[in-house]
C-alpha positions as CSV (number, residue, x, y, z in Angstrom):
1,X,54.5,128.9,93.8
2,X,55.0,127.6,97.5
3,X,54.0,130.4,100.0
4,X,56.5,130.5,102.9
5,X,55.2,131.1,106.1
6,X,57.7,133.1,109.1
7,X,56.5,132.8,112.6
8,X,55.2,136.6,113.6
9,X,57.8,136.5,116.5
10,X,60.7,136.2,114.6
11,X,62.9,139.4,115.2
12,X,65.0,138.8,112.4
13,X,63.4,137.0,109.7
14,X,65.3,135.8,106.8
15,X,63.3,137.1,103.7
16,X,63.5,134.6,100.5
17,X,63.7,137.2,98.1
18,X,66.4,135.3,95.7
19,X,64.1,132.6,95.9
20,X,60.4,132.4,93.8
21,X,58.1,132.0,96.6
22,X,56.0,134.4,98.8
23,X,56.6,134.9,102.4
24,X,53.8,135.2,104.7
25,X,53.8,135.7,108.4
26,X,51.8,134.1,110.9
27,X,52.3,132.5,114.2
28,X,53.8,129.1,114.2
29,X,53.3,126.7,117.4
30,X,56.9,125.4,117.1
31,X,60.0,126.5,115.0
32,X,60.0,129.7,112.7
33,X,59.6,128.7,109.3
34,X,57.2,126.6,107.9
35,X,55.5,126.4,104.3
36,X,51.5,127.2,103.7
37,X,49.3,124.2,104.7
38,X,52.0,122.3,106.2
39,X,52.5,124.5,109.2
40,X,52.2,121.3,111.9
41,X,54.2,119.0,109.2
42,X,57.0,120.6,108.1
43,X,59.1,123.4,110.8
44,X,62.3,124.8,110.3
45,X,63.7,126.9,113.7
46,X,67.1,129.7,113.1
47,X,69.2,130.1,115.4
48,X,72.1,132.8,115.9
49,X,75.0,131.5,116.9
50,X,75.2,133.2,120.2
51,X,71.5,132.6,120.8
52,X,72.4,128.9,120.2
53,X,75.0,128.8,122.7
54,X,73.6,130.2,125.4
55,X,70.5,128.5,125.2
56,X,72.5,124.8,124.9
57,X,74.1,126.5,128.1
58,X,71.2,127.4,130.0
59,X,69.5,124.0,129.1
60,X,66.5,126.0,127.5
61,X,67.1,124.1,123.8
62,X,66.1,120.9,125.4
63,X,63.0,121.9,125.5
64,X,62.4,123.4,122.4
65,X,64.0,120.4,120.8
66,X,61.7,118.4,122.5
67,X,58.9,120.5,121.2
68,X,60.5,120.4,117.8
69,X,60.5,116.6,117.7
70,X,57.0,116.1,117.6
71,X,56.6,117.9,114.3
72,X,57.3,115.2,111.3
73,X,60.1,116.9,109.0
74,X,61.7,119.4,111.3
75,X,65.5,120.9,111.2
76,X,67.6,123.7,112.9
77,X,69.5,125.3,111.5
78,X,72.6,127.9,113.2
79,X,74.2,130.7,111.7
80,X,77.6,130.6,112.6
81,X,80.2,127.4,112.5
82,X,81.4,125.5,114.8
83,X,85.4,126.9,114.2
84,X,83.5,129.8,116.0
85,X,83.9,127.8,119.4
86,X,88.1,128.0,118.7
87,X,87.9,132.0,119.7
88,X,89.1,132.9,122.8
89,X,85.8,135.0,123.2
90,X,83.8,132.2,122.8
91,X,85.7,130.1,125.3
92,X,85.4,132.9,127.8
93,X,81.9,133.1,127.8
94,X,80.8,129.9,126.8
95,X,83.1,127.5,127.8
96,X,84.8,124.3,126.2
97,X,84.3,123.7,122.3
98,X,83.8,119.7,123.3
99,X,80.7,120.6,125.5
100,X,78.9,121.7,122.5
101,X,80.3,119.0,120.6
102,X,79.0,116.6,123.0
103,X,75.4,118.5,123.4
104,X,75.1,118.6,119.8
105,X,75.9,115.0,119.3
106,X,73.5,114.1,122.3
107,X,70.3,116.5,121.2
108,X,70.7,115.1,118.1
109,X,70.7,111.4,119.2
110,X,67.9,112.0,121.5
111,X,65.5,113.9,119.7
112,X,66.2,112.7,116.1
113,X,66.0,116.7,114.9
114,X,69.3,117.7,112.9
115,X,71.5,120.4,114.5
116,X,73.3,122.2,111.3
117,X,75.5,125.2,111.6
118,X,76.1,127.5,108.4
119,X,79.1,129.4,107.5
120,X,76.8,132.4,106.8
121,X,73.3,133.4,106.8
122,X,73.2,133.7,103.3
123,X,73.8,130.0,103.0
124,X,71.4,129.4,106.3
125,X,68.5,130.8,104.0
126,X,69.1,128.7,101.2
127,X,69.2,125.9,103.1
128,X,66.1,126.2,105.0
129,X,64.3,127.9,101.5
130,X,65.8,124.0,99.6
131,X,64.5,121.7,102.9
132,X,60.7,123.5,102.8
133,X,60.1,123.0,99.2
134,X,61.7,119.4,99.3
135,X,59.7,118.5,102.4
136,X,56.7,120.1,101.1
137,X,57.2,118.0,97.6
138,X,57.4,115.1,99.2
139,X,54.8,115.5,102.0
140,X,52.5,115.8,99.1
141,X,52.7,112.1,98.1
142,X,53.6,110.8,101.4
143,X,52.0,112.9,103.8
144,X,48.7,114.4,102.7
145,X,47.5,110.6,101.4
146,X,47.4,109.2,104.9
147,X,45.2,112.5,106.1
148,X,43.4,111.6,103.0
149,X,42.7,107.8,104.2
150,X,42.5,108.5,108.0
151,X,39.3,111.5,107.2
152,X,37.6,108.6,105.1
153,X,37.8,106.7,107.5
154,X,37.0,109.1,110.6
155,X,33.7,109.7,112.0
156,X,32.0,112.4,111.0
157,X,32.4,114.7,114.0
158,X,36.2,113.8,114.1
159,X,36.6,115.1,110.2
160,X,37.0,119.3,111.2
161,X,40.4,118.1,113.2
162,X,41.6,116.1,110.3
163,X,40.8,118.6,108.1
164,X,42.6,121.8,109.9
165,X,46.2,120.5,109.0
């Protein structure tokens, strides 16, 4: 049974309980989800959908992304969709639907780290729950050997940094 681990910060965490895991929380350098022993490999960050807007409008999710990029299977995911930019509300406050379009399109190309808004945060959670266990599965085989083959080959004194993943 994986353990899930939710960054201590995290005001509104999403909980897993439909899902067989446990949830632990702890504080996570980047993002805020991860799963246990995988913390620095595998990062999922939430977003609300007004948090995500204002900070692609501020410019303060560049440098999170950039953050975020450095982490080897990473993904953020929004809760709200992108028909949400149509409503006058949204226009008001935010501004044009193609500006996010375009900021979307260009994070994404810069950084390499998918950009995915959910219809709901139901679906937001089972999304994030599905990518952890799949990254963590595969992170076992691919992953985890190279730590494996880089400690043999390490000196001794550089072995405790290898070995804190």
């Amino acid at each position: 049974m994986r353990t899930i681990l939710v960054d201590s910060r995290e005001k509104t965490p999403w909980t897993f309980k439909r899902f067989k895991c446990k949830v632990r929380r702890a504080k996570l350098k980047v993002g805020d989800y991860s799963v246990y022993g995988y913390k620095d490999v595998i990062v999922v960050e939430r977003k609300s959908f007004k948090d995500f807007l204002s900070s692609l409008k501020r410019g303060t999710l560049d440098r999170q992304i950039e953050k975020l990029a450095e982490v080897e299977r990473v993904m953020i995911l929004v809760e709200g969709e992108i028909s949400g930019l149509r409503y006058h509300y949204f226009r008001e406050r935010y501004g044009s639907m193609e500006f996010y379009l375009k900021a979307i399109a260009d994070l994404t190309a810069r950084f390499r780290v998918p950009i995915i808004l959910m219809p709901t945060r139901t679906i937001a959670e089972s999304v994030c729950f599905d990518f952890l266990v799949g990254a963590a599965n595969d992170a076992r085989t691919h992953i985890i050997p190279c730590y494996i083959r880089a400690e043999r080959q390490a000196k001794p004194n550089q072995r405790k940094v290898i070995t804190d993943l």
